[in-house]
Backbone as JSON Lines, residues from 0, in Angstrom:
{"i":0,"aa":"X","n":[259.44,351.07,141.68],"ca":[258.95,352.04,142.65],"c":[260.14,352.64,143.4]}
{"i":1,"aa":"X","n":[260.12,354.12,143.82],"ca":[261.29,354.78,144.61],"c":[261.18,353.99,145.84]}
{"i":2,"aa":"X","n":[262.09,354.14,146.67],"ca":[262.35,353.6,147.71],"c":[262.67,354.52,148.82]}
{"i":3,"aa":"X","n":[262.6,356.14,148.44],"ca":[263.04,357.05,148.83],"c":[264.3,357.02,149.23]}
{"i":4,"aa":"X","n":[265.66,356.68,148.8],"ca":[266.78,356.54,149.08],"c":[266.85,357.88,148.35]}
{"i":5,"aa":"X","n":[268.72,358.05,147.97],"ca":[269.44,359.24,147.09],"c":[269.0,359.18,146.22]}
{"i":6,"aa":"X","n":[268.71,360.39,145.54],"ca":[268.11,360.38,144.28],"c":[267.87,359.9,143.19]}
{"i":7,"aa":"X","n":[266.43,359.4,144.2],"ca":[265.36,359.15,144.59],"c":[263.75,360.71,143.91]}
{"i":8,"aa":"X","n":[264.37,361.39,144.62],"ca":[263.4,362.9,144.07],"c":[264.08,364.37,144.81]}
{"i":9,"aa":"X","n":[264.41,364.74,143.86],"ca":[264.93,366.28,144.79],"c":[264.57,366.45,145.77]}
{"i":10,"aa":"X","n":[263.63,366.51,146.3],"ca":[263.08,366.8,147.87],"c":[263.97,366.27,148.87]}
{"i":11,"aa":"X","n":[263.5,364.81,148.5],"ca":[264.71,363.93,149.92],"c":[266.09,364.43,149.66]}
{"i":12,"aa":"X","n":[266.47,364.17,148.42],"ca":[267.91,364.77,148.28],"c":[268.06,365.87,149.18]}
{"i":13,"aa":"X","n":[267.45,367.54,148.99],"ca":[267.68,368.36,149.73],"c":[267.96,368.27,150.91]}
{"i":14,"aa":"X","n":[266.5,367.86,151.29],"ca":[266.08,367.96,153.18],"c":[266.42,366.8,153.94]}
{"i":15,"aa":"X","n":[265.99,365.48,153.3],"ca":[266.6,364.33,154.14],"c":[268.07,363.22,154.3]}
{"i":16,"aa":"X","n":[268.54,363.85,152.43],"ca":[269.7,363.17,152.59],"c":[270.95,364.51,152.63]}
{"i":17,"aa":"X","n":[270.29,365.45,152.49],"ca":[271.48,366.8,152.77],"c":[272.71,366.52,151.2]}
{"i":18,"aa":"X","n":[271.74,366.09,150.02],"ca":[272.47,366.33,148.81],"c":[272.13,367.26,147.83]}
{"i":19,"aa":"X","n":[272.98,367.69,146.98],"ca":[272.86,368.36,146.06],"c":[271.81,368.16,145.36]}
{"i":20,"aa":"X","n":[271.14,368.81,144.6],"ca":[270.13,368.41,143.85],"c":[269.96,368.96,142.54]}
{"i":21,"aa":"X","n":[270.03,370.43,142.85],"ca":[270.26,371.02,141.3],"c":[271.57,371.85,141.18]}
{"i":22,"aa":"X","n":[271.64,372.49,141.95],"ca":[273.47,373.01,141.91],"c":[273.21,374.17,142.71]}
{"i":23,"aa":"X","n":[273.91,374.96,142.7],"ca":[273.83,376.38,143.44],"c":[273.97,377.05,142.19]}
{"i":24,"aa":"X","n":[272.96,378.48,142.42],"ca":[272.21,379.04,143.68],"c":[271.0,378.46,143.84]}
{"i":25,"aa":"X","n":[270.38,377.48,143.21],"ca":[269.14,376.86,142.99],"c":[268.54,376.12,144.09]}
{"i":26,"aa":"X","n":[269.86,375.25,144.71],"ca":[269.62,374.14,145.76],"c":[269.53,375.25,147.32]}
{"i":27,"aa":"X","n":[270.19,376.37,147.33],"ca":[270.11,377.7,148.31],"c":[268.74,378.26,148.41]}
{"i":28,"aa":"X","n":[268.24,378.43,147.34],"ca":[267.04,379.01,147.2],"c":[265.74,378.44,147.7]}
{"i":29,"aa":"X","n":[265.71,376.95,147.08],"ca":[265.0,376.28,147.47],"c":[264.73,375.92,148.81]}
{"i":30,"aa":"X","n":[266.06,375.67,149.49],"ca":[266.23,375.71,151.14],"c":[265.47,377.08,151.72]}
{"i":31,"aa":"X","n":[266.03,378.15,150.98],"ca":[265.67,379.23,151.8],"c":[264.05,379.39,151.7]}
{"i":32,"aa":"X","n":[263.27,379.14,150.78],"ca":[262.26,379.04,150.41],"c":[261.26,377.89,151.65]}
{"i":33,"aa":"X","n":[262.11,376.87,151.88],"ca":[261.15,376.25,153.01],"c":[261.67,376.72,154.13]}
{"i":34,"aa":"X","n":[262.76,377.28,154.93],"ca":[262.97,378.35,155.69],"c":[262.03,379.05,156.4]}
{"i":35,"aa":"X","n":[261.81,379.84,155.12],"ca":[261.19,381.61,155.44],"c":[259.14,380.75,155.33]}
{"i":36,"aa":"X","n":[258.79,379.49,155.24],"ca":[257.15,378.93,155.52],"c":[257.39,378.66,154.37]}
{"i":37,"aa":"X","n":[257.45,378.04,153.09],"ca":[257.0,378.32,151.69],"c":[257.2,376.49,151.24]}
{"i":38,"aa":"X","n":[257.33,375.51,152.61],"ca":[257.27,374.02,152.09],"c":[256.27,373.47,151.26]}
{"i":39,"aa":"X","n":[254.77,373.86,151.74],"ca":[254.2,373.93,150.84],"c":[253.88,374.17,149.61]}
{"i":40,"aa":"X","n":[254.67,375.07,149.14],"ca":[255.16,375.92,147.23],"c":[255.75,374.7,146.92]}
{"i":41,"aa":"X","n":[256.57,373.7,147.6],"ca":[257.36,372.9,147.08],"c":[256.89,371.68,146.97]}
{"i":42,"aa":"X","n":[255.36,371.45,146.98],"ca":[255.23,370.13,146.9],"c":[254.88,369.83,145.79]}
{"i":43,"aa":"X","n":[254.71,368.61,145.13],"ca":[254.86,368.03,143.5],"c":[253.54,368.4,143.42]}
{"i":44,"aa":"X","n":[252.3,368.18,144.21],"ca":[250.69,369.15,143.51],"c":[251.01,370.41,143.33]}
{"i":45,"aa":"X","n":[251.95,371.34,143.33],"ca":[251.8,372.88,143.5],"c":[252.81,373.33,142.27]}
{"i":46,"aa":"X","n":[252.52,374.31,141.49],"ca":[253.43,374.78,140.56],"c":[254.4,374.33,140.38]}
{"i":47,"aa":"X","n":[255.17,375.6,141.83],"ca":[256.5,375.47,141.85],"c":[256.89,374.2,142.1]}
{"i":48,"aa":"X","n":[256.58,373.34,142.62],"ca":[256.92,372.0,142.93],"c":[256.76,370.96,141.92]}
{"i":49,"aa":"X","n":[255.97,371.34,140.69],"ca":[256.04,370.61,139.67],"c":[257.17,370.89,138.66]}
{"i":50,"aa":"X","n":[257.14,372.45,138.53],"ca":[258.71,373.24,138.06],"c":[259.7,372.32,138.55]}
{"i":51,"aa":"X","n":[260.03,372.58,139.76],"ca":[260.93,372.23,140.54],"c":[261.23,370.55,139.88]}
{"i":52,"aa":"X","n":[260.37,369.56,139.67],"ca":[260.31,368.34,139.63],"c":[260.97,367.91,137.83]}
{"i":53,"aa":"X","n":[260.23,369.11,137.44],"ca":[260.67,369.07,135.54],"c":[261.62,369.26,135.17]}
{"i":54,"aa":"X","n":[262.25,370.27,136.2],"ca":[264.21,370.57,135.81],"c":[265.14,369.54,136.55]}
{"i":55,"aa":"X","n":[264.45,368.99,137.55],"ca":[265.36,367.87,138.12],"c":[266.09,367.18,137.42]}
{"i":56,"aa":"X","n":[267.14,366.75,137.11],"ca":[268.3,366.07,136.22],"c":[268.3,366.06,135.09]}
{"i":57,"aa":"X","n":[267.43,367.3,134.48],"ca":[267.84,367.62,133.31],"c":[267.85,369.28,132.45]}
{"i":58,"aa":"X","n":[268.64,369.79,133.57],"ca":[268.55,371.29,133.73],"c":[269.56,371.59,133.46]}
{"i":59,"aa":"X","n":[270.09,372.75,132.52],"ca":[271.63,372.79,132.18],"c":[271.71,374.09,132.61]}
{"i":60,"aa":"X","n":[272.8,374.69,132.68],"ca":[273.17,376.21,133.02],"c":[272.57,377.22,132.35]}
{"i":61,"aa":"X","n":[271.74,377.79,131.51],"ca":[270.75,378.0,131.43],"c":[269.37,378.11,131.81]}
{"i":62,"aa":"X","n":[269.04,376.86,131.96],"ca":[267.63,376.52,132.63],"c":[267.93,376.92,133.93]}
{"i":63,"aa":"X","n":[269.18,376.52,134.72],"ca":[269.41,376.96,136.18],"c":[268.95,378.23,135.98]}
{"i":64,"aa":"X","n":[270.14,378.9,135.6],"ca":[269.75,380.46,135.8],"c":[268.69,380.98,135.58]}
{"i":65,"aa":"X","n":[267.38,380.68,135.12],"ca":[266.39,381.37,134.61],"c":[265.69,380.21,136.34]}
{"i":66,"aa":"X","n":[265.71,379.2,136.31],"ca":[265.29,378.49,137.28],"c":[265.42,380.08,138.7]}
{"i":67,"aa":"X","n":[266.61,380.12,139.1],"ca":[267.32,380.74,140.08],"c":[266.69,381.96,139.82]}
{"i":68,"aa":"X","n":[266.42,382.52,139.03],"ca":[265.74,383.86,138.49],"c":[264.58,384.06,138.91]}
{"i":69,"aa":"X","n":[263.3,382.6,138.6],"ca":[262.16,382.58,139.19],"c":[262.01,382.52,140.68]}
{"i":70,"aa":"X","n":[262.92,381.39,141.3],"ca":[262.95,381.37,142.48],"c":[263.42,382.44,143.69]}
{"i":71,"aa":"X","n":[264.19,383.59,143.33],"ca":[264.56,384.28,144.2],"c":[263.56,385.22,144.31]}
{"i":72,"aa":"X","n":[262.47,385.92,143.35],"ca":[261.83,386.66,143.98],"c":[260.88,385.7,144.91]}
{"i":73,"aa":"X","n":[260.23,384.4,145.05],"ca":[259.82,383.98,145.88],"c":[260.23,384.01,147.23]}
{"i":74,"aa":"X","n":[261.59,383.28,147.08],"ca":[262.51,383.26,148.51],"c":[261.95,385.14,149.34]}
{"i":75,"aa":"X","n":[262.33,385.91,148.48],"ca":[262.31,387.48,148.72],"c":[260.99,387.59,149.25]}
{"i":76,"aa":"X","n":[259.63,387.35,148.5],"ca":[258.98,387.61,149.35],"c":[258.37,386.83,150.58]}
{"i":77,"aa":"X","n":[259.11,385.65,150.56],"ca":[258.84,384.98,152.03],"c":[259.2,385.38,153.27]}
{"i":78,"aa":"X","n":[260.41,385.55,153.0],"ca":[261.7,386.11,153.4],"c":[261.05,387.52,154.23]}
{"i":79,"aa":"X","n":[260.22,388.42,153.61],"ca":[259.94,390.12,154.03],"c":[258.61,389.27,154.54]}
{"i":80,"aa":"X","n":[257.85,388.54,154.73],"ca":[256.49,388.12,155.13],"c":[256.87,387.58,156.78]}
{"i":81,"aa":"X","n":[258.0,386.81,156.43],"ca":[258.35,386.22,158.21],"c":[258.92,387.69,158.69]}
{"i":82,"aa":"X","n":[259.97,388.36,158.3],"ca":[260.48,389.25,158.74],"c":[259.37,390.08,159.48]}
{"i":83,"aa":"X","n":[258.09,390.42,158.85],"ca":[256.69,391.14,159.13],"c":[256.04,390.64,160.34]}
{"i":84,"aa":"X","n":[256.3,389.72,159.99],"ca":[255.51,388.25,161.25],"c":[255.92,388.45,162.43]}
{"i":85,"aa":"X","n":[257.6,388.91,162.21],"ca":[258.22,389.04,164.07],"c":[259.57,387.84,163.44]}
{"i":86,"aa":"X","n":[259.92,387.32,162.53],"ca":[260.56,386.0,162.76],"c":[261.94,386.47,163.27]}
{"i":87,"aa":"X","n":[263.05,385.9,163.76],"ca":[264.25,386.88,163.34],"c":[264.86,386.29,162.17]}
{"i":88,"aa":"X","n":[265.67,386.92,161.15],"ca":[265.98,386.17,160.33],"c":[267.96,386.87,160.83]}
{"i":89,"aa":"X","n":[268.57,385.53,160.3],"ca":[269.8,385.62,160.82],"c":[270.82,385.92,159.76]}
């Protein structure tokens, strides 16, 4: 059983242990993605969060980039939804 230590599951990696997880621009995206409201997209019941879970440590430069490909128009439209909302974005 995990213990939720270091990877452990991308998630903690990201947000609780502040590690790498899939590389950049991927591990950026993902951040920016719970940022702009979108934590929910990222949980292991939800698509993207099952995506997210399937490329975990075994994603090569390739898969990133097409990974990073899917994920930025998300980030984008979160991103213009808070902006709409009033958020400031910095």
């Amino acid at each position: 059983m995990n213990m939720g230590g270091p990877a452990d599951h991308w998630y903690t990696d990201l947000f609780s242990w502040k590690r790498p997880a899939f590389g950049e621009p991927v591990d950026s995206l993902v951040r920016d993605i719970r940022t702009f409201g979108g934590d929910h997209l990222l949980r292991d019941d939800q698509p993207l969060g099952r995506r997210l879970s399937g490329a975990w440590g075994s994603a090569d430069g390739p898969e990133l980039r097409r990974l990073a490909a899917e994920l930025a128009p998300v980030r984008d439209d979160l991103r213009a939804q808070a902006e709409a909302g009033g958020w400031e974005i910095g």
